[in-house]
C-alpha positions in Angstrom: 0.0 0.0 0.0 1.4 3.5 -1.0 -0.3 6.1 1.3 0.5 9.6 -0.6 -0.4 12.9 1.0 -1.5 15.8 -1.4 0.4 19.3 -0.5 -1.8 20.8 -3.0 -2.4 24.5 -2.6 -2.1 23.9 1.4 1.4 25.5 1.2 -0.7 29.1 1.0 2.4 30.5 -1.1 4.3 30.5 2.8 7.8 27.9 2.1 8.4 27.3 5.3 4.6 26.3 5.9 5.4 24.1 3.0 8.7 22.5 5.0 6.8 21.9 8.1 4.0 20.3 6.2 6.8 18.0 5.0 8.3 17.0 8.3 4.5 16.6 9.4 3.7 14.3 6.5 7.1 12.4 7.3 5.8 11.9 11.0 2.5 11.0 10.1 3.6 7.7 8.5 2.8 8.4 4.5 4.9 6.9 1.5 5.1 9.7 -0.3 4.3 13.9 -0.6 2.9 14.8 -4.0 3.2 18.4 -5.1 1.9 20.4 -7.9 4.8 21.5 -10.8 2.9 24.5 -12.9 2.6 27.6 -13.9 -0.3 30.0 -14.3 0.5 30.5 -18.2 1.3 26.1 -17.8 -2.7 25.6 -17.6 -4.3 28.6 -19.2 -4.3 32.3 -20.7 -4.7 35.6 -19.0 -7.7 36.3 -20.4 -10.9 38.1 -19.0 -13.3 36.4 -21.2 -16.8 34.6 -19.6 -15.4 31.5 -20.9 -12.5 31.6 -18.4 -14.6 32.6 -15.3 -15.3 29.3 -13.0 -19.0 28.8 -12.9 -19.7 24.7 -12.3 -20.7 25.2 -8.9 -17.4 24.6 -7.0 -15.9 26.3 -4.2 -14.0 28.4 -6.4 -17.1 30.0 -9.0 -16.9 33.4 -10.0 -12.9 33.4 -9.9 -11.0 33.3 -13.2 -9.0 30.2 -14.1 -5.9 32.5 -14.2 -6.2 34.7 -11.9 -7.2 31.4 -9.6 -3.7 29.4 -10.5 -1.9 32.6 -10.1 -3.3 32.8 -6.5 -2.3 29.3 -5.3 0.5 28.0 -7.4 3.4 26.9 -6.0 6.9 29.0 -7.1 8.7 26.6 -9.4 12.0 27.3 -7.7 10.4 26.1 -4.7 11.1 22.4 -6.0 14.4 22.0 -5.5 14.3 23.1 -1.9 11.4 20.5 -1.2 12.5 17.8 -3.1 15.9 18.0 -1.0 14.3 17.9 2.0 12.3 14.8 1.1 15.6 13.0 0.8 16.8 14.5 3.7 14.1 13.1 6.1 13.2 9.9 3.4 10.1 11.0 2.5 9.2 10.2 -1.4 9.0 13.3 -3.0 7.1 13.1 -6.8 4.8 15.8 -8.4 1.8 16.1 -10.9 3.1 18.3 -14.1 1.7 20.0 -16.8 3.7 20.9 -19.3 6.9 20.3 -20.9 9.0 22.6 -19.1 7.9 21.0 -15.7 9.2 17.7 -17.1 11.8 19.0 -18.3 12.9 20.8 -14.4 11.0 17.4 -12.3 13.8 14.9 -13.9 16.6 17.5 -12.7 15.3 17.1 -9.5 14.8 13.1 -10.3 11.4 13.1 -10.0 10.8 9.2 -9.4 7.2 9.1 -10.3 4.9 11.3 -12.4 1.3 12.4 -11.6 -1.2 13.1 -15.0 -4.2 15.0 -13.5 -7.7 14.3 -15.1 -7.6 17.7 -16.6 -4.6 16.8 -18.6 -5.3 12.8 -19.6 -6.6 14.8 -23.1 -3.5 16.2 -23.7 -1.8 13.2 -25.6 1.4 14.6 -26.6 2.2 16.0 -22.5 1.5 11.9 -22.0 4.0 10.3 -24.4 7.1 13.1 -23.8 6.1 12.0 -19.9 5.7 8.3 -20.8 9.0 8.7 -22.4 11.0 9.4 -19.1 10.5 6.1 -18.4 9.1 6.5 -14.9 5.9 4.9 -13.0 3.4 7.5 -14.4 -0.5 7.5 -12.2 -3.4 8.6 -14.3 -6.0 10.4 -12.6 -9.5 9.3 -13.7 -11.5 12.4 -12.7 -13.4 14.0 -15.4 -12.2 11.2 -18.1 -15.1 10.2 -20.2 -15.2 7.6 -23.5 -12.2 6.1 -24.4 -10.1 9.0 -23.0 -8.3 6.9 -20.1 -7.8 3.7 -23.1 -6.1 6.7 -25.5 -3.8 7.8 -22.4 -2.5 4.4 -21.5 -2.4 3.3 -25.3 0.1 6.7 -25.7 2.2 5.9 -22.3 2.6 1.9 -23.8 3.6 2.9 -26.9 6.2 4.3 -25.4 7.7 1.5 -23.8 6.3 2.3 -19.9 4.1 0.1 -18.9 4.1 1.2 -14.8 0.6 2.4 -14.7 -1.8 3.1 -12.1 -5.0 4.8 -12.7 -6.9 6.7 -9.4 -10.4 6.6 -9.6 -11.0 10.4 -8.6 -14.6 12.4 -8.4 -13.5 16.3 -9.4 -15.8 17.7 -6.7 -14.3 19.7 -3.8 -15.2 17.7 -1.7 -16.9 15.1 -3.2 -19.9 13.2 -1.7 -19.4 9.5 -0.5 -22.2 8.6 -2.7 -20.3 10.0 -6.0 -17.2 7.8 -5.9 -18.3 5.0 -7.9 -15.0 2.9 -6.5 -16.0 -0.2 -7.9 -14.8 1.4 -11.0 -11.3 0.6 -9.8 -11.9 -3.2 -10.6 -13.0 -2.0 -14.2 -9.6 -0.6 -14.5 -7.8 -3.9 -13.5 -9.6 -6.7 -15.8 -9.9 -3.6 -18.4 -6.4 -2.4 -18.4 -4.5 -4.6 -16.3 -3.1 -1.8 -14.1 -2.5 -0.6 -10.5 -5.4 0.8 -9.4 -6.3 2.9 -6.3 -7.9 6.2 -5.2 -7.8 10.2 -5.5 -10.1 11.3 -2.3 -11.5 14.2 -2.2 -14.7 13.2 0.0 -14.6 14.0 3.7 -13.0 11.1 6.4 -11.9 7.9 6.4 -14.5 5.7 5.0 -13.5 6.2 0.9 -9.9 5.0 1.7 -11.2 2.1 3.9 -13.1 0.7 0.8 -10.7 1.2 -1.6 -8.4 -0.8 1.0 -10.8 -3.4 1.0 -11.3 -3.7 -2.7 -7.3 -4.3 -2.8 -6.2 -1.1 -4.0 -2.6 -0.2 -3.9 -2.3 3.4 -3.5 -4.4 5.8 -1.6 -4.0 10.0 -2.2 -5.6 12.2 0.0 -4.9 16.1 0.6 -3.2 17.2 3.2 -2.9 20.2 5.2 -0.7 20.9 8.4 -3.6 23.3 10.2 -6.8 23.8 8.8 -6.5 27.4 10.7 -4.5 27.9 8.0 -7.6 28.2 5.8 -6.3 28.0 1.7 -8.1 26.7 -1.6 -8.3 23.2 -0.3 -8.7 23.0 3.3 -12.0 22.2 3.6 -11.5 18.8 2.0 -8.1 18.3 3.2 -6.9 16.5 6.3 -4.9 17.9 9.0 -2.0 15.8 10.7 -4.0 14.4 13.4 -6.3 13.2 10.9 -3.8 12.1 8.2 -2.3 9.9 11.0 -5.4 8.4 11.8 -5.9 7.5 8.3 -2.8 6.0 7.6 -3.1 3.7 11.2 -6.4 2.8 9.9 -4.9 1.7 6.5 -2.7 -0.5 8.1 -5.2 -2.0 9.9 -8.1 -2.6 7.3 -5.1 -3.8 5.3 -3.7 -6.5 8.1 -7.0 -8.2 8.8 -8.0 -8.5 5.2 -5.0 -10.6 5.0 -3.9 -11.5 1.5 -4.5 -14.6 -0.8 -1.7 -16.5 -0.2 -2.4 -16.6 3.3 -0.4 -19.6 5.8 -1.3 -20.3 9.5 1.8 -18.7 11.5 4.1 -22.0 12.5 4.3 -20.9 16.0 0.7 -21.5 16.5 0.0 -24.7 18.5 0.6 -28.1 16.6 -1.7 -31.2 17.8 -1.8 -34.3 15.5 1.1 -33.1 13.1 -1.0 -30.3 11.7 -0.8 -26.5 12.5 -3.8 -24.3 14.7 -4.3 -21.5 14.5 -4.7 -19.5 17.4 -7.5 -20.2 19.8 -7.9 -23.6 17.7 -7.1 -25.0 21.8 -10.8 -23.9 22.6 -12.4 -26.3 20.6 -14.1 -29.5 20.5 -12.0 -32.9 21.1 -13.0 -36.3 22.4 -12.4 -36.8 26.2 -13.0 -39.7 28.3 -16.1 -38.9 30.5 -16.3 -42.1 33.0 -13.7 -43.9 33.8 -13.2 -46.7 31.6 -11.6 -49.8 32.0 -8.8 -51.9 30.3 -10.7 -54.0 27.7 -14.2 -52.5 28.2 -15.8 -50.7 25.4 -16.5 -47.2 24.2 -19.7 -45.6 24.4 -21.8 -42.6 24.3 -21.6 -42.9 28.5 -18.1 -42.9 28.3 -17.2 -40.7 25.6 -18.0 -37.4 24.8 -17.0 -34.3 22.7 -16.3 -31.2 24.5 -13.5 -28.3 24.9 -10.6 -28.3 25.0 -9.1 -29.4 21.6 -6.6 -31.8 23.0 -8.3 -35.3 22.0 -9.5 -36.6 18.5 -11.7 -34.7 16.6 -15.4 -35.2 17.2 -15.8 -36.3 13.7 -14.5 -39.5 14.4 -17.5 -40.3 17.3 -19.0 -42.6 15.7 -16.4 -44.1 14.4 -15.0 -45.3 17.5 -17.9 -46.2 19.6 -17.6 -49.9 19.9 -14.3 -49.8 19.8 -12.3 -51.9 22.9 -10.0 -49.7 25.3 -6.4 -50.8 25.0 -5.7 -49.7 28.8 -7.5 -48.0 31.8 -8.9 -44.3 30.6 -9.2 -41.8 34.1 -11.8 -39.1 33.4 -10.9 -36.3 31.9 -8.6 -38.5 29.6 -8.4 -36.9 26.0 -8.7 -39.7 23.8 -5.9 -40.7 21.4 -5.8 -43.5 18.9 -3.7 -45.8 21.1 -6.6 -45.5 23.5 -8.8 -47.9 21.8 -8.6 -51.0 19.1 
């Protein structure tokens, strides 16, 4: 499982916010801090227009797409200095990017994986000059619709890169529970025969818990050191108290689902030449309930299945009823197969 926390816009232009959220992150037991590598002019123009004014009923309407990037983006130089410090504390440090120049500064920095938001899975020619880098590449689902997530993954195996995983992701801030759809994530695996996991922007726990359960192998959810902080994405974001809590729960959901291959731990109790499990002590077994004598026969008087597991298995009850005892059986006697012939 690869637990990744979303800086986002949570850095609220303040780098040494940015840091702390880093260290916090870090300390909160995630894989990995994804940031976001743009521009203003990298996603759109500066242009007054209606058709650049948000109105799709999102925290955000009435704000222009550029003037709205230009608010919360992240200085580019501002890379470098978090990227090092990701090393420094061993903290996987990757980004989502949107155009070519981003690429181009990310593998200075060695950028190990690549981000595609939904926004950009259109944009075929970004994909294959990021699919050519040769690095795992994650493929938001998000607003994707027709073959638009089969063209992406057709563009990043032509190139050669076949480390996919797609993110089923609802582009609602925040997003209901009831608008995740995350059996969709299953699609994606017989479909495409990828990773799969999730891009959470509902509120809590629950979302990631089911995509845990459904076997997915990467979880991203935004993170945001204080939400006293405020900033474009706290309200949907989870603080470190929170993101902590998450990733415990992860581990949890994730150890008692077990896994497929699953073997009873040798150190449980072994009876018989076969291997308990634990508590397998507790159950029923064959016990001698009368005293019995040398030569005198089994019965229902005599015999009798209760706890603990330390005689035969009841299975064999009527089997052995009949059956003469090869020595004298005290009460309370488990019975073994030397007891009886």
């Amino acid at each position: 499982m690869f637990i990744v926390a979303e800086l986002s816009a949570n850095h609220n232009k303040d780098l040494n916010l940015a840091k702390e959220s880093l260290y916090a992150i870090k300390e909160c037991g995630a894989d990995a801090v994804k940031l976001q590598t743009y521009t203003p002019e990298s996603l759109t123009l500066n242009c007054k227009s209606n058709i650049f004014k948000i109105k799709s009923n999102t925290i955000w309407d009435n704000k222009y797409l550029y003037d709205l990037y230009k608010e919360v983006y992240m200085p580019l130089e501002w890379n470098i200095e978090l990227f090092e410090l990701a090393k420094k504390i061993n903290l996987v440090c990757f980004s989502s990017v949107f155009d070519k120049e981003g690429v181009d500064l990310l593998e200075k920095l060695n950028n190990p994986i690549y981000k595609i938001a939904s926004f950009e899975i259109t944009d075929i020619p970004l994909i294959q000059y990021i699919a050519k880098k040769q690095k795992p590449i994650i493929l938001s689902s998000g607003v994707a619709i027709g073959d638009e997530i089969s063209e992406a993954i057709e563009a990043i195996r032509q190139e050669g890169n076949n480390d996919i995983t797609i993110l089923k992701c609802t582009s609602l801030y925040p997003a209901p529970i009831n608008t995740l759809n995350l059996s969709n994530m299953l699609i994606y695996k017989k479909k495409y025969g990828v990773k799969y996991g999730i891009s959470d922007h509902s509120i809590g726990v629950n979302a990631a818990i089911i995509a845990v359960s459904l076997k997915a192998s990467m979880i991203e959810k935004h993170f945001i050191l204080d939400k006293k902080y405020g900033g474009l994405d706290y309200k949907f974001s989870m603080d470190k108290v929170e993101f902590a809590r998450l990733v415990q729960t992860i581990k949890d959901t994730k150890a008692a689902i077990g896994n497929d291959n699953y073997k009873i731990d040798s150190s449980n109790i072994k009876e018989n030449n076969n291997v308990f499990p634990k508590g397998r002590e507790f159950a029923r077994s064959l016990f001698v309930s009368k005293d019995i004598k040398k030569d005198e026969k089994l019965s229902l008087e005599n015999i009798k299945s209760i706890r603990p597991n330390n005689g035969l298995p009841p299975k064999y009850l009527n089997e052995i009823i009949g059956k003469i005892a090869t020595k004298d059986l005290k009460f309370g006697e488990p019975l073994t197969w030397d007891s009886f012939k």
